[in-house]
Biotite code that builds the C-alpha atoms (Angstrom):
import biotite.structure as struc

atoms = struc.array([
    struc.Atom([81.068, 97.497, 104.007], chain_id="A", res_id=1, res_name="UNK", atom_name="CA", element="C"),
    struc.Atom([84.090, 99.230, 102.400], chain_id="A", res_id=2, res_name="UNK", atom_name="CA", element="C"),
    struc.Atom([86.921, 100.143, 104.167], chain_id="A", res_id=3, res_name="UNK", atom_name="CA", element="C"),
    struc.Atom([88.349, 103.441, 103.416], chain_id="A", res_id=4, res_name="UNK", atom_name="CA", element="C"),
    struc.Atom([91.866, 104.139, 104.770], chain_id="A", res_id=5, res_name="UNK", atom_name="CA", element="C"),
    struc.Atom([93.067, 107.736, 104.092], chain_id="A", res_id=6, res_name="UNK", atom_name="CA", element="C"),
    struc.Atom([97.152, 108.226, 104.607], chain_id="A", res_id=7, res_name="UNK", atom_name="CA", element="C"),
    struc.Atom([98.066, 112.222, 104.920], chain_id="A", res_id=8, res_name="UNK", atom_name="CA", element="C"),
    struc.Atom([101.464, 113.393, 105.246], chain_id="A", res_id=9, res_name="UNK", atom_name="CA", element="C"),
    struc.Atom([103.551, 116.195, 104.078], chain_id="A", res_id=10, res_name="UNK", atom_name="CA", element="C"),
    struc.Atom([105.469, 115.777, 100.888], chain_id="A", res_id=11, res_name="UNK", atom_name="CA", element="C"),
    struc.Atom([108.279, 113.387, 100.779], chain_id="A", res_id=12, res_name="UNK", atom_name="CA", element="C"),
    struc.Atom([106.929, 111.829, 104.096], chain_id="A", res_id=13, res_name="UNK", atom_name="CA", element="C"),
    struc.Atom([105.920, 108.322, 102.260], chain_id="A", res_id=14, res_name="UNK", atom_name="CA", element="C"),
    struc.Atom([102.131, 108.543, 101.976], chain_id="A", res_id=15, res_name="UNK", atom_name="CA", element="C"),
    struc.Atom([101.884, 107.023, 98.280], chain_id="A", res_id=16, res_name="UNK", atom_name="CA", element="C"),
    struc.Atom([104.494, 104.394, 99.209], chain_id="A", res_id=17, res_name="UNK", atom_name="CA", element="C"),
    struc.Atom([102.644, 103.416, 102.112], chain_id="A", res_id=18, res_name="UNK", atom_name="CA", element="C"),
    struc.Atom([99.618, 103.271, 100.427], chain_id="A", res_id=19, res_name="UNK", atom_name="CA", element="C"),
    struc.Atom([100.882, 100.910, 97.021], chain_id="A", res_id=20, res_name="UNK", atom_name="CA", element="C"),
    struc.Atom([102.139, 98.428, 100.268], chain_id="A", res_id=21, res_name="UNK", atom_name="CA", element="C"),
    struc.Atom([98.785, 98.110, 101.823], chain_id="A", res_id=22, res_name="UNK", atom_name="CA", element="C"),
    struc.Atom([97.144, 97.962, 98.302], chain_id="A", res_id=23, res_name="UNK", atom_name="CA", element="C"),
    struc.Atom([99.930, 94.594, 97.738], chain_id="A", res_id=24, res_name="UNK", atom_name="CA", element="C"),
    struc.Atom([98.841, 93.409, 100.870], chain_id="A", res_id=25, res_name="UNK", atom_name="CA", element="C"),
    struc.Atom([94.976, 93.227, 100.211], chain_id="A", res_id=26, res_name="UNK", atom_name="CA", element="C"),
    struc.Atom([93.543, 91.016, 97.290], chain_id="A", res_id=27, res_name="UNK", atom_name="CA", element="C"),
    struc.Atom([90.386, 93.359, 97.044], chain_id="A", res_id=28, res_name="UNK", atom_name="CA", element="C"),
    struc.Atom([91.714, 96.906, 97.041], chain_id="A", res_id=29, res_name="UNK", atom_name="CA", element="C"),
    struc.Atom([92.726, 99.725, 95.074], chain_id="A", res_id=30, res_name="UNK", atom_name="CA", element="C"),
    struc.Atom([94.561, 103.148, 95.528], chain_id="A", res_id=31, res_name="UNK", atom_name="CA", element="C"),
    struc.Atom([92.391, 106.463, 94.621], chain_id="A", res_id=32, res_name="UNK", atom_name="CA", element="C"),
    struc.Atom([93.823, 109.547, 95.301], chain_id="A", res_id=33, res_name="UNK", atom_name="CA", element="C"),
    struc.Atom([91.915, 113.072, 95.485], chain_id="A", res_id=34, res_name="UNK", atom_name="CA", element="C"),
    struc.Atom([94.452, 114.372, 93.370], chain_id="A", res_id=35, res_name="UNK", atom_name="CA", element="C"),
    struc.Atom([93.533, 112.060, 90.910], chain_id="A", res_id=36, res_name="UNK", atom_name="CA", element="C"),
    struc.Atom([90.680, 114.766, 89.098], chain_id="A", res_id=37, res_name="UNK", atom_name="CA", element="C"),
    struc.Atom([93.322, 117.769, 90.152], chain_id="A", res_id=38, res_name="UNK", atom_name="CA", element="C"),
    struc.Atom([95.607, 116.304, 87.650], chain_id="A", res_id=39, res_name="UNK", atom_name="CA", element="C"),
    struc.Atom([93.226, 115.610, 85.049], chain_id="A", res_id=40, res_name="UNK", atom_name="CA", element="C"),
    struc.Atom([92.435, 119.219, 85.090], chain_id="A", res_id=41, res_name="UNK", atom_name="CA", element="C"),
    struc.Atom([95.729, 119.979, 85.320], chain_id="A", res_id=42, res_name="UNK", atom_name="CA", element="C"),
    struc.Atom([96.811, 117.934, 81.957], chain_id="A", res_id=43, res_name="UNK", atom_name="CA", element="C"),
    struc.Atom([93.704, 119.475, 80.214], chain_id="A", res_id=44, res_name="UNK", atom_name="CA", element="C"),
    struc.Atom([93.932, 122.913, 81.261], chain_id="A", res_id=45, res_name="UNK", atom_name="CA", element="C"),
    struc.Atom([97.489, 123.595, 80.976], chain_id="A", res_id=46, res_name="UNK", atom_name="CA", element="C"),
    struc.Atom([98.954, 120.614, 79.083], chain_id="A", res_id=47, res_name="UNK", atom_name="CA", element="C"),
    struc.Atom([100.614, 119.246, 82.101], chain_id="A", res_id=48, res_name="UNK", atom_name="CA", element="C"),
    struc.Atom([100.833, 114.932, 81.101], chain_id="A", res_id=49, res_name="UNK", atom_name="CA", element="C"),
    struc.Atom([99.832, 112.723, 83.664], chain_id="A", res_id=50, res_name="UNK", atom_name="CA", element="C"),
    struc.Atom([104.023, 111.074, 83.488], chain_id="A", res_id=51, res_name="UNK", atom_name="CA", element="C"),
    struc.Atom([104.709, 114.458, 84.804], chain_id="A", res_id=52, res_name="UNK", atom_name="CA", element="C"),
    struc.Atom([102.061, 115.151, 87.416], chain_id="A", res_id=53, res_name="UNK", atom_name="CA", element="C"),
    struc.Atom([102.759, 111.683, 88.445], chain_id="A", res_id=54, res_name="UNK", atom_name="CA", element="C"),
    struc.Atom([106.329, 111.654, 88.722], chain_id="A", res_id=55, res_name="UNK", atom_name="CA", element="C"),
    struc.Atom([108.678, 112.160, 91.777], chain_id="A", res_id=56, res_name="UNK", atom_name="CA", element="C"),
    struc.Atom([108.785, 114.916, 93.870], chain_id="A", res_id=57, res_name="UNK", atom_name="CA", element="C"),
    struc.Atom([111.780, 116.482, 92.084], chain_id="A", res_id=58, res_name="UNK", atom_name="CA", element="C"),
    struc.Atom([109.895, 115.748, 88.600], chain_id="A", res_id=59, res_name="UNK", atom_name="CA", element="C"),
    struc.Atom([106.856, 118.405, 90.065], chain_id="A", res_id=60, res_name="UNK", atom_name="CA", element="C"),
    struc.Atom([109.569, 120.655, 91.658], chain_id="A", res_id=61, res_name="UNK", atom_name="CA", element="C"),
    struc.Atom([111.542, 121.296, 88.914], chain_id="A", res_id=62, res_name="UNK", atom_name="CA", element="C"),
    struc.Atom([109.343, 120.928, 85.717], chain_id="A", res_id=63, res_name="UNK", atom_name="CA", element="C"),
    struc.Atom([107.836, 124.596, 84.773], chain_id="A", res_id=64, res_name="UNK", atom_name="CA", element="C"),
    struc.Atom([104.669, 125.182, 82.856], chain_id="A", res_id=65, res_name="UNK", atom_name="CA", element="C"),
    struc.Atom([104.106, 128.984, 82.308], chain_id="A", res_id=66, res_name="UNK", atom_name="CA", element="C"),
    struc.Atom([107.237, 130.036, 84.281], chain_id="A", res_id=67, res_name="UNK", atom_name="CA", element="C"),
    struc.Atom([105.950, 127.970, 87.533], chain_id="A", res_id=68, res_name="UNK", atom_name="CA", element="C"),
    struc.Atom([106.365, 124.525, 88.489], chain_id="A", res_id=69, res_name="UNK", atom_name="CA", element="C"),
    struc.Atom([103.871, 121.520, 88.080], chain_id="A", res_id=70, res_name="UNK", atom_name="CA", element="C"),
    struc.Atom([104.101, 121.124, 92.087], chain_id="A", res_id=71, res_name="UNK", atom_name="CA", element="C"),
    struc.Atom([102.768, 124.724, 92.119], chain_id="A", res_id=72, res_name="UNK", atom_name="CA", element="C"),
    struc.Atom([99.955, 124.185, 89.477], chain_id="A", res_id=73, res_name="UNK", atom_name="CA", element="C"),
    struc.Atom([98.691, 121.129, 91.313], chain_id="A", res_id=74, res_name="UNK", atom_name="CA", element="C"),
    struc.Atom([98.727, 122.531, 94.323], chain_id="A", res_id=75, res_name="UNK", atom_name="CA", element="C"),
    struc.Atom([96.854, 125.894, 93.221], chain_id="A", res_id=76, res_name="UNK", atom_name="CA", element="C"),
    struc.Atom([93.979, 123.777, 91.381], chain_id="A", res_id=77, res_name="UNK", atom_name="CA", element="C"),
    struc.Atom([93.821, 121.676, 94.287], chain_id="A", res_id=78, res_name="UNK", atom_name="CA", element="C"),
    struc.Atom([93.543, 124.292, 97.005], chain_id="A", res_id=79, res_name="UNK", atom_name="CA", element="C"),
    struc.Atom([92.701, 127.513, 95.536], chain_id="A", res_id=80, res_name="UNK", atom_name="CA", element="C"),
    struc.Atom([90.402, 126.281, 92.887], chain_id="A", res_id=81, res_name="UNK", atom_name="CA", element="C"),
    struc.Atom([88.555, 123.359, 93.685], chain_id="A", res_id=82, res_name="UNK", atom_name="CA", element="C"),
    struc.Atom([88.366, 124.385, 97.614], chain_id="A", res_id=83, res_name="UNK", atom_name="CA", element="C"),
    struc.Atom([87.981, 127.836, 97.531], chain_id="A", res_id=84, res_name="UNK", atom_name="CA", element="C"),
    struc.Atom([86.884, 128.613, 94.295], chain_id="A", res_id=85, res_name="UNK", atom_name="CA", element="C"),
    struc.Atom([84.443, 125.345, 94.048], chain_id="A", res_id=86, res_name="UNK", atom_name="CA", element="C"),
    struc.Atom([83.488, 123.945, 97.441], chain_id="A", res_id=87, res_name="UNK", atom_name="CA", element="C"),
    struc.Atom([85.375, 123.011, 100.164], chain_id="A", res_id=88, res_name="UNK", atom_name="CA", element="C"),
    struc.Atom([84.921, 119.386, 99.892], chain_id="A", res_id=89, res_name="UNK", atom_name="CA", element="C"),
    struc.Atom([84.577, 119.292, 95.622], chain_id="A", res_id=90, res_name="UNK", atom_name="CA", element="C"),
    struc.Atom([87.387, 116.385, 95.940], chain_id="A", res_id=91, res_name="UNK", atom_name="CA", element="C"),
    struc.Atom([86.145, 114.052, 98.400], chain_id="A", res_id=92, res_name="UNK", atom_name="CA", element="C"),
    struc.Atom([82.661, 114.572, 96.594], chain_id="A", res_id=93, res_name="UNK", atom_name="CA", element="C"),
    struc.Atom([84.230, 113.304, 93.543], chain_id="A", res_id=94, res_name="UNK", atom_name="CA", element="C"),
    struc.Atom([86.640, 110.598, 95.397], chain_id="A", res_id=95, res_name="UNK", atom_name="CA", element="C"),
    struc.Atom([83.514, 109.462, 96.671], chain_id="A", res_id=96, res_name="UNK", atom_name="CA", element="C"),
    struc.Atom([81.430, 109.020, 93.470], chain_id="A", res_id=97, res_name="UNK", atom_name="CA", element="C"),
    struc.Atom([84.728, 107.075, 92.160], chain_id="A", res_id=98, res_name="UNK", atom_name="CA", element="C"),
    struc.Atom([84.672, 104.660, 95.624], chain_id="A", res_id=99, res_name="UNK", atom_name="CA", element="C"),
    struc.Atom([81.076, 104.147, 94.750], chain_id="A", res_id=100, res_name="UNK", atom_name="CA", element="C"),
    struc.Atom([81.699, 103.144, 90.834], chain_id="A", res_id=101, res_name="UNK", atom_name="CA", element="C"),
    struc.Atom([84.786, 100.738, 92.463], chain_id="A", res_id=102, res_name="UNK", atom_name="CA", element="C"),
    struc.Atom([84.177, 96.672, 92.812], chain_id="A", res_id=103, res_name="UNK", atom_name="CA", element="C"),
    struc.Atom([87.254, 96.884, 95.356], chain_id="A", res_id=104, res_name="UNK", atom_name="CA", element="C"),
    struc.Atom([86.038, 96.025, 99.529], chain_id="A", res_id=105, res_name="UNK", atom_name="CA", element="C"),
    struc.Atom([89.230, 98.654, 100.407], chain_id="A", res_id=106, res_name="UNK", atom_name="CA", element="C"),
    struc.Atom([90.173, 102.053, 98.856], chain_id="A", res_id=107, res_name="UNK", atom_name="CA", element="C"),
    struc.Atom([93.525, 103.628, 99.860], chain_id="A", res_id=108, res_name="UNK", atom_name="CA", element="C"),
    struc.Atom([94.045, 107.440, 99.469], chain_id="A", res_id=109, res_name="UNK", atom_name="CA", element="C"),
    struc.Atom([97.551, 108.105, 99.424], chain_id="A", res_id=110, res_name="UNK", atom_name="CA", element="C"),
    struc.Atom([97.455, 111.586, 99.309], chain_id="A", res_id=111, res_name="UNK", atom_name="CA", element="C"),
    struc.Atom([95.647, 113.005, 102.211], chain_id="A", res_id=112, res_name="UNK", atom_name="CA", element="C"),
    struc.Atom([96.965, 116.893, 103.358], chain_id="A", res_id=113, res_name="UNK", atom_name="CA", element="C"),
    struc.Atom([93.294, 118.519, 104.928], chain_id="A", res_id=114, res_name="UNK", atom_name="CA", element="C"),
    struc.Atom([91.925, 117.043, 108.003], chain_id="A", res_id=115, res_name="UNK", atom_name="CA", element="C"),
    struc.Atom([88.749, 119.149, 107.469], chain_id="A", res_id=116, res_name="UNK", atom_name="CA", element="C"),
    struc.Atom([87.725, 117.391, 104.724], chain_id="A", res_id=117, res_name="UNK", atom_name="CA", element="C"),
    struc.Atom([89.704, 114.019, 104.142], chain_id="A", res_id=118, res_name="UNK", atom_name="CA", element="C"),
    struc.Atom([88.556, 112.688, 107.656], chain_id="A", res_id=119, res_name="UNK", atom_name="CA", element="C"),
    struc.Atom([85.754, 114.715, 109.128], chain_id="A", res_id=120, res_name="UNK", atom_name="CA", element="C"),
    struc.Atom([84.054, 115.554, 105.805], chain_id="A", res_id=121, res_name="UNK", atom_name="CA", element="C"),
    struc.Atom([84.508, 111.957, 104.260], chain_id="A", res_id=122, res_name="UNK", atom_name="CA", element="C"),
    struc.Atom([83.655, 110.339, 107.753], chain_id="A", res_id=123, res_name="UNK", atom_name="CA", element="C"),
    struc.Atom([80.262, 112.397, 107.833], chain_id="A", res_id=124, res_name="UNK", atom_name="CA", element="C"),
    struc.Atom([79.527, 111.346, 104.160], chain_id="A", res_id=125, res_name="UNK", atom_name="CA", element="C"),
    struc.Atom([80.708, 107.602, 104.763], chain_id="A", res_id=126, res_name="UNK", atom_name="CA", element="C"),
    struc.Atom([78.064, 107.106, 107.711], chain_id="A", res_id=127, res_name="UNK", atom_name="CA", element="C"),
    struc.Atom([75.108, 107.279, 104.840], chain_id="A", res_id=128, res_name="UNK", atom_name="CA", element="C"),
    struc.Atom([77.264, 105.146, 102.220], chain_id="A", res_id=129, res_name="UNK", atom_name="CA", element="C"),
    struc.Atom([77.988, 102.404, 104.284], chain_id="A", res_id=130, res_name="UNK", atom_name="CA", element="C"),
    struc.Atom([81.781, 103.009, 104.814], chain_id="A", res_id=131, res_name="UNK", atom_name="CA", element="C"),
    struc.Atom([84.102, 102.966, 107.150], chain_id="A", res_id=132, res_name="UNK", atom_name="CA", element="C"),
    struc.Atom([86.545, 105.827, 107.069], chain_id="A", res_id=133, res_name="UNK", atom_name="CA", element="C"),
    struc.Atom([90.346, 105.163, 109.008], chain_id="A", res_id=134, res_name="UNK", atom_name="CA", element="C"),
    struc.Atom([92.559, 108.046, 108.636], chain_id="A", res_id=135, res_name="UNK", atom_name="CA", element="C"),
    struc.Atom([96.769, 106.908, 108.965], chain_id="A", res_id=136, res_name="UNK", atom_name="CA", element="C"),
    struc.Atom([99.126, 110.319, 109.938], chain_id="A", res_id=137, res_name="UNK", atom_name="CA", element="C"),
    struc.Atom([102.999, 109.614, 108.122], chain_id="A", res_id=138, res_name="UNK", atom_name="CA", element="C"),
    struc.Atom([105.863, 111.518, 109.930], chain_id="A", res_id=139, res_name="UNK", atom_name="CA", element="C"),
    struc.Atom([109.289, 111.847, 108.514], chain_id="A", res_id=140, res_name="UNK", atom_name="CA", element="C"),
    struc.Atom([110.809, 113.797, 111.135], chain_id="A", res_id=141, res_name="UNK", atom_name="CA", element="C"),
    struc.Atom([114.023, 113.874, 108.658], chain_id="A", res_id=142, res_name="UNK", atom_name="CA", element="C"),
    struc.Atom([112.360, 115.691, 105.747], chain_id="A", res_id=143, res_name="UNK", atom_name="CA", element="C"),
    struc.Atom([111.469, 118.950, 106.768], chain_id="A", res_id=144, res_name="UNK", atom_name="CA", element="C"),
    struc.Atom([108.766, 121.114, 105.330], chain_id="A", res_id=145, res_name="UNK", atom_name="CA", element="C"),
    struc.Atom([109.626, 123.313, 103.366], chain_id="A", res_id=146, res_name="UNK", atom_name="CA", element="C"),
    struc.Atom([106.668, 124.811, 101.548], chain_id="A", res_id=147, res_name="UNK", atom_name="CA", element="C"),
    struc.Atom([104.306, 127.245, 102.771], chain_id="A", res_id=148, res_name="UNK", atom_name="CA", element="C"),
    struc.Atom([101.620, 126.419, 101.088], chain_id="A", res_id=149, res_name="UNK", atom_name="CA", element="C"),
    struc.Atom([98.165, 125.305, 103.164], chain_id="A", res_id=150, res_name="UNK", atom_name="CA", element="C"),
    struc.Atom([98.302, 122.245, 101.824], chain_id="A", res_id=151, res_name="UNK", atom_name="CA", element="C"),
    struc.Atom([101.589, 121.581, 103.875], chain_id="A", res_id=152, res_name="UNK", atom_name="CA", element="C"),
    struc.Atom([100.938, 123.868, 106.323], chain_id="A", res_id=153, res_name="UNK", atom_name="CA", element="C"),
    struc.Atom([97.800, 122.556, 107.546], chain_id="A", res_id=154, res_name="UNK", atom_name="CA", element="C"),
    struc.Atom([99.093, 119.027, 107.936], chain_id="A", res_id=155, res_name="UNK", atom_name="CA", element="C"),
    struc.Atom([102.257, 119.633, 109.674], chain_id="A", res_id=156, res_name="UNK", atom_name="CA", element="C"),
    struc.Atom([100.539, 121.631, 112.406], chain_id="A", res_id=157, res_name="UNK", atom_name="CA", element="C"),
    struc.Atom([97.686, 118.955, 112.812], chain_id="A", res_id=158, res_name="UNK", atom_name="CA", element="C"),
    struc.Atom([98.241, 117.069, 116.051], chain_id="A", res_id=159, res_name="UNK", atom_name="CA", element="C"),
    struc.Atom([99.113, 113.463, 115.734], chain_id="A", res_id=160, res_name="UNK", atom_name="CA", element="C"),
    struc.Atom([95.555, 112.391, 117.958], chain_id="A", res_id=161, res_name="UNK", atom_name="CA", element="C"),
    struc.Atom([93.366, 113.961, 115.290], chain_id="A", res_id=162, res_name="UNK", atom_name="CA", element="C"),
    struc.Atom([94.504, 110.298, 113.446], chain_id="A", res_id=163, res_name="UNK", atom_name="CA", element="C"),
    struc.Atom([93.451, 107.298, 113.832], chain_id="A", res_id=164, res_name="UNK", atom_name="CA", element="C"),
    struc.Atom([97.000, 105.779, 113.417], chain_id="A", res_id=165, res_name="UNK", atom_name="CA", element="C"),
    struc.Atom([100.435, 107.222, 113.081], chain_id="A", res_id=166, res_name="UNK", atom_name="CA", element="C"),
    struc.Atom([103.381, 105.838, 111.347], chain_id="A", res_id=167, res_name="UNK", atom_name="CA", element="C"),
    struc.Atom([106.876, 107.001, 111.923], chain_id="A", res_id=168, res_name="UNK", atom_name="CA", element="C"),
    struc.Atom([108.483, 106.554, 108.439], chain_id="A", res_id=169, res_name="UNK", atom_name="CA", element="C"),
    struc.Atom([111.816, 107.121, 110.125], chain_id="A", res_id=170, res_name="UNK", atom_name="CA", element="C"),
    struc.Atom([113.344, 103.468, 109.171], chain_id="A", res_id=171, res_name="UNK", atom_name="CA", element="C"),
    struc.Atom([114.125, 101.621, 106.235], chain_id="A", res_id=172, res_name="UNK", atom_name="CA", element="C"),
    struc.Atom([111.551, 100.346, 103.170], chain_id="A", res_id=173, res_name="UNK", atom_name="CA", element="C"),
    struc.Atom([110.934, 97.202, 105.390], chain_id="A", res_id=174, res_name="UNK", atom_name="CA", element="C"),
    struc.Atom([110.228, 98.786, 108.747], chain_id="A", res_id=175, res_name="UNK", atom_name="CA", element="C"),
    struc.Atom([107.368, 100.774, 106.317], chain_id="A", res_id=176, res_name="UNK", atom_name="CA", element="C"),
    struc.Atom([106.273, 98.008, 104.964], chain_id="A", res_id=177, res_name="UNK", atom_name="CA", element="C"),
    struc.Atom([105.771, 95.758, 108.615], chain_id="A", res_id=178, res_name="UNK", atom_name="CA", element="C"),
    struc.Atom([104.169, 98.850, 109.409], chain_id="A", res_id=179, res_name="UNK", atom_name="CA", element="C"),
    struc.Atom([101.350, 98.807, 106.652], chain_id="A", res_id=180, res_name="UNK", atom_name="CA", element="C"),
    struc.Atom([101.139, 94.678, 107.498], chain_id="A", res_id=181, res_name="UNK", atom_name="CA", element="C"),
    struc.Atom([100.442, 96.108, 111.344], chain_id="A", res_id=182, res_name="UNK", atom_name="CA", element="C"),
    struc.Atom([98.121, 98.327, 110.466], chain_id="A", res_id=183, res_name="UNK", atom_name="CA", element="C"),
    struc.Atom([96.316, 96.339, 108.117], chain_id="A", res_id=184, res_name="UNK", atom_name="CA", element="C"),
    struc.Atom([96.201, 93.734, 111.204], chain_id="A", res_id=185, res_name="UNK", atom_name="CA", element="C"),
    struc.Atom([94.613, 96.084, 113.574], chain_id="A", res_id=186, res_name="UNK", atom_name="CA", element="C"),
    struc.Atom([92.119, 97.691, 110.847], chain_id="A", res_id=187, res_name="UNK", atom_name="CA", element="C"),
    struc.Atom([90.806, 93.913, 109.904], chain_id="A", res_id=188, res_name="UNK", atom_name="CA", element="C"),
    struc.Atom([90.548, 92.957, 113.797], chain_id="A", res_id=189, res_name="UNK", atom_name="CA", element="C"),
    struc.Atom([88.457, 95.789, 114.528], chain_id="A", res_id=190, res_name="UNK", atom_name="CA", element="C"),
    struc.Atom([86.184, 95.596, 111.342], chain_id="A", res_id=191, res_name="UNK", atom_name="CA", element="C"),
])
């Protein structure tokens, strides 16, 4: 059985951080993000490069394609393209046909933002794939924020006992990472 373990946060909260610890932590597992096909669209349809769409968070603030920035463009692809304009749950469908190609025994998503579908959606589909779906809530109480968009929106409103775990990312780089060796502890124990 693969383990799935799906970190969501708001931006600048630490969910791709935490995610490359746990991946350094476990011999057989891999980070796959849903945004992963939202950028590829994004390079291909308008010519942002994956440096850029995978830079820091000031990188995707500040770089503008067509007058708005590449934080915008992903988010608009993401949100009002694939899940309103496609299906609601077009990224886990295609996170999941990537966890199925994968050799790894654990995928981490660092970039979870929509309860709906990256827990209850991918839990429903993981029942008939074998998987076991954990879903990790990141709070940074000192980064506020800032952006209205549903993407954040959604996620900062979602009560901390919709998760399975929560992480207070309120510390230094190794208080996070004892916190990804804890929860990779408990996640083992009860597999």
């Amino acid at each position: 059985m693969k383990i799935i373990v799906v970190v969501l946060g708001n931006a600048g909260h630490g969910k791709s951080r935490f995610a490359d610890m746990l991946v350094e932590s476990v011999l057989s597992a891999e980070v796959i993000n849903f945004a992963d096909e939202v950028k590829l669209a994004a390079r291909h349809l308008i010519g942002i490069p994956l440096s850029v769409s995978h830079g820091s968070q000031k990188t995707k603030n500040e770089t503008l394609y067509y007058g708005k920035s590449v934080r915008h463009w992903l988010q608009w692809l993401g949100t009002e393209v694939g899940r309103i304009g496609v299906d609601r749950d077009v990224w886990v469908d295609r996170f999941l046909d990537r966890v199925d190609e994968s050799s790894k025994t654990m995928i981490v998503v660092g970039d979870g933002r929509f309860p709906d579908t990256d827990i209850y959606g991918l839990k429903e589909r993981a029942v008939e794939r074998d998987l076991r779906v954990v879903s990790v809530i990141i709070r940074r109480r000192a980064v506020p924020v800032t952006s209205n968009h549903s993407s954040e929106q959604v996620i900062a409103k979602t009560p901390d006992d919709e998760f399975d775990y929560k992480i207070e990312n309120n510390s230094d780089l190794a208080a996070l990472r004892r916190a990804a060796e804890d929860l990779l502890r408990q996640v083992v124990k009860r597999s």
